[in-house]
C-alpha positions in Angstrom: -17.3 -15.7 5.5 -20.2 -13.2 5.7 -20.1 -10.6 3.9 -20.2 -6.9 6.3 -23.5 -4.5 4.6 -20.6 -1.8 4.1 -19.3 -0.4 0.6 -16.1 0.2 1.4 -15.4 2.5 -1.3 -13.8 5.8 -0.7 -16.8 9.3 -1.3 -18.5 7.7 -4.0 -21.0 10.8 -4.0 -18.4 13.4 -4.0 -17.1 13.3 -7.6 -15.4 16.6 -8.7 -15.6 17.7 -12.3 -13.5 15.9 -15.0 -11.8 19.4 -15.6 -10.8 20.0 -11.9 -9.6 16.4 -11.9 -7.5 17.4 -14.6 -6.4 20.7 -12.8 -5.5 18.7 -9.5 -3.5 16.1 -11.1 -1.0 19.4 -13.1 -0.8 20.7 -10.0 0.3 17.2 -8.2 2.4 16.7 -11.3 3.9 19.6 -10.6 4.4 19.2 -6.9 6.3 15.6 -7.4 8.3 16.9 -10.3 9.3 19.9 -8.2 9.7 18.9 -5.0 10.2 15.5 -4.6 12.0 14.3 -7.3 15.6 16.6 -6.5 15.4 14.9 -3.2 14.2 11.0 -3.6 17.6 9.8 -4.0 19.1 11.1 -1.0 15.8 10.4 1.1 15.9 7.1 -0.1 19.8 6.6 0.6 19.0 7.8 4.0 19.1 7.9 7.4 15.4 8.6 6.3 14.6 10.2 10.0 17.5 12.9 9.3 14.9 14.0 6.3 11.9 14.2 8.6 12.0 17.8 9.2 12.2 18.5 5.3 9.0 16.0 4.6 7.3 17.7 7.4 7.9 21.2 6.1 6.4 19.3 2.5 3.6 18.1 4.0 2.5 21.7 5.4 3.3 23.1 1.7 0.8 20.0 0.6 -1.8 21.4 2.6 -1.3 25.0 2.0 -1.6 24.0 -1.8 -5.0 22.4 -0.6 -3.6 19.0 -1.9 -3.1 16.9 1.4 -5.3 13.5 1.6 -7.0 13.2 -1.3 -8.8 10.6 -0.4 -10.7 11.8 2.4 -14.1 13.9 2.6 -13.8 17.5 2.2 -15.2 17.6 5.7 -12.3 15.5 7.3 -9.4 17.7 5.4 -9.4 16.2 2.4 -10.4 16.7 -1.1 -13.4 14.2 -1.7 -12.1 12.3 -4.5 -13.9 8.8 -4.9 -11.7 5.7 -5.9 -11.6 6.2 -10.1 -10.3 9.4 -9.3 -7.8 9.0 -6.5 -6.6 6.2 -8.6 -5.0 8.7 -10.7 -3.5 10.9 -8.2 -2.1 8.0 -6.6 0.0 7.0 -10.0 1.4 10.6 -9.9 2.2 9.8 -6.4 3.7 6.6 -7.4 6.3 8.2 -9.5 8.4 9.5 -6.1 9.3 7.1 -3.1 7.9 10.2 -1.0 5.0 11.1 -2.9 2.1 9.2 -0.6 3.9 9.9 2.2 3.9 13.8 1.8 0.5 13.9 0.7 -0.4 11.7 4.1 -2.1 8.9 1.9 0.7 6.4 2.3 0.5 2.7 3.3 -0.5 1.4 6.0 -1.6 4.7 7.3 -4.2 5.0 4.5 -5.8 1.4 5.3 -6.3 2.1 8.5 -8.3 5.1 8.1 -10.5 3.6 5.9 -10.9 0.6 8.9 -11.7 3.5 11.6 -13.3 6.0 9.4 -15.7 2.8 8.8 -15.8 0.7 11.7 -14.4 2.8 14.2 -15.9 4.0 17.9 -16.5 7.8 18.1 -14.1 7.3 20.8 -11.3 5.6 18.2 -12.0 8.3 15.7 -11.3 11.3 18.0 -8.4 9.6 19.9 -6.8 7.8 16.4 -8.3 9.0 13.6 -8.4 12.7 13.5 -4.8 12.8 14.1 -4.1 10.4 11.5 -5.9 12.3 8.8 -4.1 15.6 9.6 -0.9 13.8 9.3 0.0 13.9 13.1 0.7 10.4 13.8 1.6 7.4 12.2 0.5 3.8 12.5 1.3 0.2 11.2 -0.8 -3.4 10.7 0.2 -6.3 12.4 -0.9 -9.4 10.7 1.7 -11.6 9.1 3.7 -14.1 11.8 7.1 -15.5 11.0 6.6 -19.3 11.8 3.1 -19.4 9.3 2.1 -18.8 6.2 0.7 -15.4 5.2 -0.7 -16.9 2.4 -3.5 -19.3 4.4 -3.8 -16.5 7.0 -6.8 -18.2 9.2 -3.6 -20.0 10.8 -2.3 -17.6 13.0 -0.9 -18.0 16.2 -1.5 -14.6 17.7 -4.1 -14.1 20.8 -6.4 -11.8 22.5 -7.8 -13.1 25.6 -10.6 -11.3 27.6 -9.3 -10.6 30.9 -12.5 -8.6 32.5 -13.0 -5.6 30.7 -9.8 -6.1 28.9 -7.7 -8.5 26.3 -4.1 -10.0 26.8 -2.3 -9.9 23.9 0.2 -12.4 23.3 1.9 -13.4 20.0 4.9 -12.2 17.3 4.3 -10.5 14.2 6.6 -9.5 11.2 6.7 -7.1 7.7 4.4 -5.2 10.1 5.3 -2.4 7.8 6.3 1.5 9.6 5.8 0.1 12.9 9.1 2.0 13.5 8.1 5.7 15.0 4.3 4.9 14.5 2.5 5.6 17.5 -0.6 2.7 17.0 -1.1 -0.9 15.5 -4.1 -2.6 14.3 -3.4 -6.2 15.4 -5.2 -9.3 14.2 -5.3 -11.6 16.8 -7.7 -15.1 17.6 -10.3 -13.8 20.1 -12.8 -17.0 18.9 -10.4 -19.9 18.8 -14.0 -22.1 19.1 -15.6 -20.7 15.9 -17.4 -22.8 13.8 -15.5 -20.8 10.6 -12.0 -20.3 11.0 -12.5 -17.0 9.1 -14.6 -16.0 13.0 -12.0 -16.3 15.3 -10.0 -13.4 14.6 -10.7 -9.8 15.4 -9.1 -6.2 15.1 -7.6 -4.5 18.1 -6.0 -0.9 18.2 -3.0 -1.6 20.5 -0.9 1.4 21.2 2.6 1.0 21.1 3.5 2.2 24.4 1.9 -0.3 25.3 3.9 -2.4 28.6 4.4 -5.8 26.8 5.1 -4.1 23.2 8.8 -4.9 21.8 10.0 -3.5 18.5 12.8 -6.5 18.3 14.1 -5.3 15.0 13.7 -3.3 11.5 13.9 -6.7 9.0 16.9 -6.3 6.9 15.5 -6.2 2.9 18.3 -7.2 0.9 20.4 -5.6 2.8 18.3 -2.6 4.1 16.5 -2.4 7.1 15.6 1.2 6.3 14.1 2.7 9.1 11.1 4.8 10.5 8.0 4.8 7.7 10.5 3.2 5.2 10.9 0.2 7.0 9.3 -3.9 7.6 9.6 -4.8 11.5 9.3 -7.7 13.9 7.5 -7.1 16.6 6.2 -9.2 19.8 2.9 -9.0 22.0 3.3 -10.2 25.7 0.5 -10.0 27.4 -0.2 -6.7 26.4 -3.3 -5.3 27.8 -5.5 -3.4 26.0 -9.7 -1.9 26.8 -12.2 -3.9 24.8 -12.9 -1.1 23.8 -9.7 -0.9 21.7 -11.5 -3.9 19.3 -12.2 -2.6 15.8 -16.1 -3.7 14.8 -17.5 -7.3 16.0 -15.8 -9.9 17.7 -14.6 -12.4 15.4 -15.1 -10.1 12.3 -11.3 -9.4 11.7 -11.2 -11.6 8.1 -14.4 -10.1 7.2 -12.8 -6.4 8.2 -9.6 -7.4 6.3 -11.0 -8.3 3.1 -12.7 -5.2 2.8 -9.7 -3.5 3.7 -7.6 -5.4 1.1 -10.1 -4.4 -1.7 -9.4 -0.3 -2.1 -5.5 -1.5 -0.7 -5.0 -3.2 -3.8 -6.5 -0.6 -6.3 -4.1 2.0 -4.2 -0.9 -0.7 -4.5 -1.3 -1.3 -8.4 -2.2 2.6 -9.2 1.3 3.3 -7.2 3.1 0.5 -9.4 1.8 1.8 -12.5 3.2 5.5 -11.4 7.0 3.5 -10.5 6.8 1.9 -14.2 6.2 5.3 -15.5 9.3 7.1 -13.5 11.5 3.6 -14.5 9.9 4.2 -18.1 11.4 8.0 -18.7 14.4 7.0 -17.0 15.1 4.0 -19.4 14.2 5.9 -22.4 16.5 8.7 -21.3 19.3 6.5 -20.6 18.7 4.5 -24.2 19.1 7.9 -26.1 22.2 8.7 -23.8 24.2 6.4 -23.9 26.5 5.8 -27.0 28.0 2.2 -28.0 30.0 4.3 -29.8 30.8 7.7 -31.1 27.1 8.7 -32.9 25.8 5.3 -31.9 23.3 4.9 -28.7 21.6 2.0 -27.5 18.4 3.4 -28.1 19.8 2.0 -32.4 19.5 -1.7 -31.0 16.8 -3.5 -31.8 16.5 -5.4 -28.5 16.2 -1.9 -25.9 13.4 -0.9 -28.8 11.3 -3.9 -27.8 11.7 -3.3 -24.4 10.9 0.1 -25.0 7.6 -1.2 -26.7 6.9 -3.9 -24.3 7.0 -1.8 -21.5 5.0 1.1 -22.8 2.0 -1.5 -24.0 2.7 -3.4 -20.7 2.0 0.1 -18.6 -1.2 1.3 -20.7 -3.4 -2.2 -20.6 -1.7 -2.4 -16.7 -3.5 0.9 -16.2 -6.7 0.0 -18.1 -7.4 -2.7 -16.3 -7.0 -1.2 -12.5 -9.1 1.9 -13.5 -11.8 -0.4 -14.9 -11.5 -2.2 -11.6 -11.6 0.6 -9.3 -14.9 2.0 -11.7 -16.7 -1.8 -10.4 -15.8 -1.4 -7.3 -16.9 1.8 -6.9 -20.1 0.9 -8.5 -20.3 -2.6 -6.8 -18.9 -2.8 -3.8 -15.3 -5.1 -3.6 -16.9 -8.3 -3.5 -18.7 -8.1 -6.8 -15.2 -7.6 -8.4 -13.1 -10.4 -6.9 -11.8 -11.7 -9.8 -11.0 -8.4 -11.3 -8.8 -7.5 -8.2 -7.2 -11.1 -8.4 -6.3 -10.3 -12.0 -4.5 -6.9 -11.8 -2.4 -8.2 -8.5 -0.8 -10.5 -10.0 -0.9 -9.0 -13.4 0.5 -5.4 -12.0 3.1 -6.7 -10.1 4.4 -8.9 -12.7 4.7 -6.0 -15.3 6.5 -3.6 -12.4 9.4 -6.2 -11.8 9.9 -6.6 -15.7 9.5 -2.7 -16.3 12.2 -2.0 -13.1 14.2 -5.3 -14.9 14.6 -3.9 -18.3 15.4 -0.3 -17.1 18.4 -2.2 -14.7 19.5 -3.8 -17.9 19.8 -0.7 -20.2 21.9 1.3 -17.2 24.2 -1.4 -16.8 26.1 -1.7 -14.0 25.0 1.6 -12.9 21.4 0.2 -12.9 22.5 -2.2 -9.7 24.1 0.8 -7.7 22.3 3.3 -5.6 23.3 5.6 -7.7 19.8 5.7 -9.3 16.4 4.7 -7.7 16.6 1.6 -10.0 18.0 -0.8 -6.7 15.6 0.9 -4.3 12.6 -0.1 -6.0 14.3 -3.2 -7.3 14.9 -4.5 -3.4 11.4 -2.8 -2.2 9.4 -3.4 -5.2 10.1 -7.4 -5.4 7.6 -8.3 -2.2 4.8 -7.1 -5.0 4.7 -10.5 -6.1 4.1 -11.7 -1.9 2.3 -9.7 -0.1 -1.7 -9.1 0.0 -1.5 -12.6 -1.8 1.3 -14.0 -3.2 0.9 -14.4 -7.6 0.0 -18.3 -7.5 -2.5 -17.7 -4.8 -4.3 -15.0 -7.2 -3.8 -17.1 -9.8 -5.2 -20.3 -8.5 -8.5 -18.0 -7.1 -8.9 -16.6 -10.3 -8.9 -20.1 -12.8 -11.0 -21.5 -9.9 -13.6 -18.9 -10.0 -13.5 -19.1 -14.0 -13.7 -22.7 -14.3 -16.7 -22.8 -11.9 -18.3 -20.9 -14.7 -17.6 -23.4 -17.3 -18.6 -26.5 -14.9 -22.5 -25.5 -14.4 -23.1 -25.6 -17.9 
């Protein structure tokens, strides 16, 4: 696949000062702490839309503060910050089910504006764009099909045919994350079925979703939930939706190009909001530990096994954290394809430490830990599609020891 002449990090020539960073991320601390964590459980519990009009009223309180989208230019609303440093906002974030949303630099919504504010028309910038950095609209991905494997994506069934001055869109999607109240989708669909490269024949296309031929056939139940609005994973179809060339995001046949440079920055944002979950699982297994007595005078934080837990997780955290900062510093520096192996590493490695963190934490809460009586099930239910999506673990894996053994073989 050829690689695009873009560096697809986020403002890497507007760096604030280390001790404004450090004044920006008390006053996000402070902002989650306050206002977000009294009401995650409830939002969580739902019906999420029935909390709208409170996370709307947040969001404007974000911007007031002068703390909405971090990650965008100054000049497009947002506060400049390159990737290091919007790394660690996003872990503060992290810490709240809410906290990316309020702050309008959530998933999918975030990926997408680094695919527009990139590759974009002037046309798709003013019409999509703009109203997706200030936080007026909402939009989704639709990539993964049900009946083939998201892990070998160049098989995908999907189409866009040019009709004219137009494409049909035909095909079914799923896990097309918040297409529930969003108002656009970026579709990958097989524009070049003929392509010498199976990584050519896709490509981009905006599709809105009033589109005639659009169907929202369900929110996908997970474990139970099938959520709804941004917290949900739907199944959606495509037929013969008809959408303007002009709707295509970059070249023809560039959408695995476009999508690898999307997944680059996605992953640092992912692992960043992982390490923040660990962290909020962290206080709250501690807390519990020193809480909770066996017996009169005697806690569960006495026992040796909840104390190796304890220092498991706490090691487990710091190196996961090392290792995605130092990550996000290479890419910055060199672009996401000089760092492949680095962003194969802390996938896998991130979201292996998040499900045993979130374990451990169930395990010291008991039966309580399994209700939804704490946020302990949410992220437990959400949280396990860490290890599948963007690349399942053995995918990662198998990339990485290929790419390390390569090494070893030309000498």
């Amino acid at each position: 696949m050829e690689a695009l002449p873009f560096d697809f990090t986020m403002n890497p020539n507007q760096e604030i000062s280390a001790a404004q960073l450090q004044e920006l991320l008390v006053a996000y601390r402070q902002f989650v702490a306050q206002e977000l964590f009294p009401i995650d459980l409830d939002v969580v519990n739902g019906p999420f839309k029935s909390y709208l009009p409170q996370l709307k009223a947040l969001r404007e309180k974000a911007k007031s503060l002068g703390l909405f989208a971090p990650h965008l230019a100054k000049n497009e609303g947002g506060l400049g910050l390159n990737l290091v440093q919007f790394a660690q906002v996003s872990e503060i974030l992290g810490q709240s089910p809410m906290g990316h949303y309020v702050f309008n630099c959530n998933a999918p919504d975030i990926g997408n504006m680094e695919l527009l504010h990139q590759f974009g028309s002037e046309e798709q910038k003013e019409k999509w764009l703009g109203p997706l950095q200030r936080g007026e609209i909402r939009s989704c991905f639709a990539m993964t099909e049900p009946q083939l494997p998201g892990s070998n994506p160049v098989n995908m069934a999907t189409t866009a045919v040019l009709d004219g001055e137009d494409y049909l869109i035909q095909g079914h999607k799923w896990f097309t994350t918040a297409a529930d109240g969003a108002q656009f989708t970026i579709v990958m669909a097989v524009t070049n079925p003929n392509a010498p490269s199976p990584y050519q024949k896709a490509s981009m296309i905006l599709l809105p979703l009033d589109t005639p031929g659009y169907t929202l056939v369900r929110n996908i139940s997970i474990m139970g939930e099938a959520g709804e609005d941004y917290l949900s994973h739907a199944e959606i179809k495509f037929d013969q939706c008809r959408v303007p060339v002009t709707n295509r995001i970059g070249l023809e046949g560039q959408g695995f190009a476009l999508a690898q440079e999307r997944l680059g920055p996605g992953r640092i944002h992912h692992c960043m909001r992982w390490i923040g979950i660990c962290e909020r699982v962290f206080d709250m297994m501690c807390t519990r530990a020193l809480s909770r007595e066996l017996e009169v005078g005697k806690v569960l934080a006495e026992k040796q096994t909840i104390q190796n837990w304890i220092a498991e997780s706490r090691a487990e955290i710091k190196a996961s954290r090392l290792m995605v900062l130092d990550t996000a510093q290479k890419m910055q520096e060199l672009g996401a394809k000089a760092v492949k192996e680095d962003i194969s590493t802390i996938k896998f490695f991130v979201a292996d430490v998040l499900m045993k963190v979130i374990d451990r934490a169930i395990q010291v809460h008991g039966a309580l830990g399994i209700t939804d009586d704490t946020l302990l099930s949410f992220w437990y239910r959400h949280e396990r599609g860490a290890r599948i999506y963007d690349g399942p673990d053995e995918v990662h894996k198998s990339a990485l020891a290929r790419s390390i053994l390569k090494n070893y073989s030309s000498k």
